[in-house]
C-alpha positions as CSV (number, residue, x, y, z in Angstrom):
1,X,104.5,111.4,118.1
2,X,104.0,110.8,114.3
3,X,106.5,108.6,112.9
4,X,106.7,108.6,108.9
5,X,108.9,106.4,106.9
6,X,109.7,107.4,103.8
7,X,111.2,104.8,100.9
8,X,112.3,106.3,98.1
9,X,115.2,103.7,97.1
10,X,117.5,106.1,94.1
11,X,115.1,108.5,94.5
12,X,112.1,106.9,92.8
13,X,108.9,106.7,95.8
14,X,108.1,103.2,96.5
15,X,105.9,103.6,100.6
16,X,105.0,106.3,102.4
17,X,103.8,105.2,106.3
18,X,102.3,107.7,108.4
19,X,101.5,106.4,112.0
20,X,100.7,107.7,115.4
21,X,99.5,111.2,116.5
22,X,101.1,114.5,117.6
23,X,100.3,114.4,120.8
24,X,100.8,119.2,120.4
25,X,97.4,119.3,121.6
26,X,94.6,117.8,122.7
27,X,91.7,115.8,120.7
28,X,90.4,117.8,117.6
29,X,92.9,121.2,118.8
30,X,96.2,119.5,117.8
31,X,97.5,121.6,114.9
32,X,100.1,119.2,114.1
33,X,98.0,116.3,113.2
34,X,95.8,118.6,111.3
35,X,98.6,119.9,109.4
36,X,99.8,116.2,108.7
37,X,96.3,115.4,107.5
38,X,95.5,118.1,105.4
39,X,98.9,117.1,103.5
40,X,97.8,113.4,103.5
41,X,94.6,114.9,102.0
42,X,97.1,115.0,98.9
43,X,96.8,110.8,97.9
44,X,93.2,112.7,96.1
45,X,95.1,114.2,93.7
46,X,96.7,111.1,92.4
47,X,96.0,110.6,88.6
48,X,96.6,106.6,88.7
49,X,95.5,105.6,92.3
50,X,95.5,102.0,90.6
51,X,99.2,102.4,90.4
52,X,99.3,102.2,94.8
53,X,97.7,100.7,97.3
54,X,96.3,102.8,99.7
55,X,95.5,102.0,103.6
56,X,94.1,104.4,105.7
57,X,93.2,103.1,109.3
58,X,92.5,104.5,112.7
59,X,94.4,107.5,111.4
60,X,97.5,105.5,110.0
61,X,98.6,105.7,106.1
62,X,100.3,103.7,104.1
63,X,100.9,104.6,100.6
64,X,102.5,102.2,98.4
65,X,104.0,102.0,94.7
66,X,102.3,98.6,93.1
67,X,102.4,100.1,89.5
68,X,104.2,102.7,86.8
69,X,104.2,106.2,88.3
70,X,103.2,108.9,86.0
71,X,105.2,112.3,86.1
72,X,101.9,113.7,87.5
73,X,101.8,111.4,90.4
74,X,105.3,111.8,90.9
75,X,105.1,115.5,91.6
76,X,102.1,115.1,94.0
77,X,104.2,112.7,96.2
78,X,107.3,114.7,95.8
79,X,105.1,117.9,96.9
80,X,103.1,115.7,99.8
81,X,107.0,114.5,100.8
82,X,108.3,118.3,100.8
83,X,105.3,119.3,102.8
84,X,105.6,117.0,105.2
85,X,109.0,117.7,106.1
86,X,108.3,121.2,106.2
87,X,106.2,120.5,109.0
88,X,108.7,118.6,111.0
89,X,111.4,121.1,110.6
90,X,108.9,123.2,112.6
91,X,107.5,120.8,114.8
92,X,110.1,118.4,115.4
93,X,109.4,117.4,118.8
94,X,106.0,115.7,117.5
95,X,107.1,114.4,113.8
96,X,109.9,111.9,113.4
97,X,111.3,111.4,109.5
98,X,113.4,108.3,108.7
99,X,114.3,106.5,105.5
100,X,112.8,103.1,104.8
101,X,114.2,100.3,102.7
C-alpha cells in the first residue's frame, strides 16, 4: 500500500510523504505506482525548490516547506495534492490519504 500524509495546517502545505508501493501489480506492470510517480514527477515544476527540502529514496518522498512559497509553487502542490487523491478515490484499496500535523 502507499501511504501519503499530507500537512497542510489552515490550508497552507507544509510536508508531503509518500511511502511504500501499490502492491496492483507486479514489478514495473503496477499502474498504480506509476500513476503516483508520474504525479510526484510534479516537485520539477517547482519555481523555488530552495524553498523545500526534497528526499527521494528507495521510492519514498518527502517534500517539505523550509521557505516562502510562491503562488506558482503553491498551485503545483495544490495540483500534485488534487491528483493524487484523484487516484485514490479510484484505487483506494492500494493508496491510503491522512492528514499530518
Amino acid at each position: 500500500m502507499i501511504n501519503i500524509t499530507i500537512s497542510n495546517p489552515h490550508g497552507r502545505f507544509k510536508k508531503l510523504e509518500i511511502k511504500g508501493h501499490a502492491g496492483y501489480a507486479e514489478y514495473g506492470k503496477d499502474i498504480v505506482c506509476a500513476g503516483v510517480s508520474s504525479i510526484v514527477g510534479g516537485i520539477n515544476a517547482l519555481e523555488r525548490q530552495e524553498s523545500f527540502k526534497i528526499k527521494c529514496e528507495d521510492g519514498d518522498v518527502e517534500i517539505e516547506k523550509v521557505g516562502n512559497i510562491s503562488k506558482h509553487d503553491s498551485i503545483v502542490l495544490s495540483t500534485m495534492i488534487m491528483q493524487l487523491k484523484t487516484v485514490a478515490e479510484s484505487y483506494g484499496n492500494y493508496i491510503q490519504i491522512k492528514k499530518g500535523n
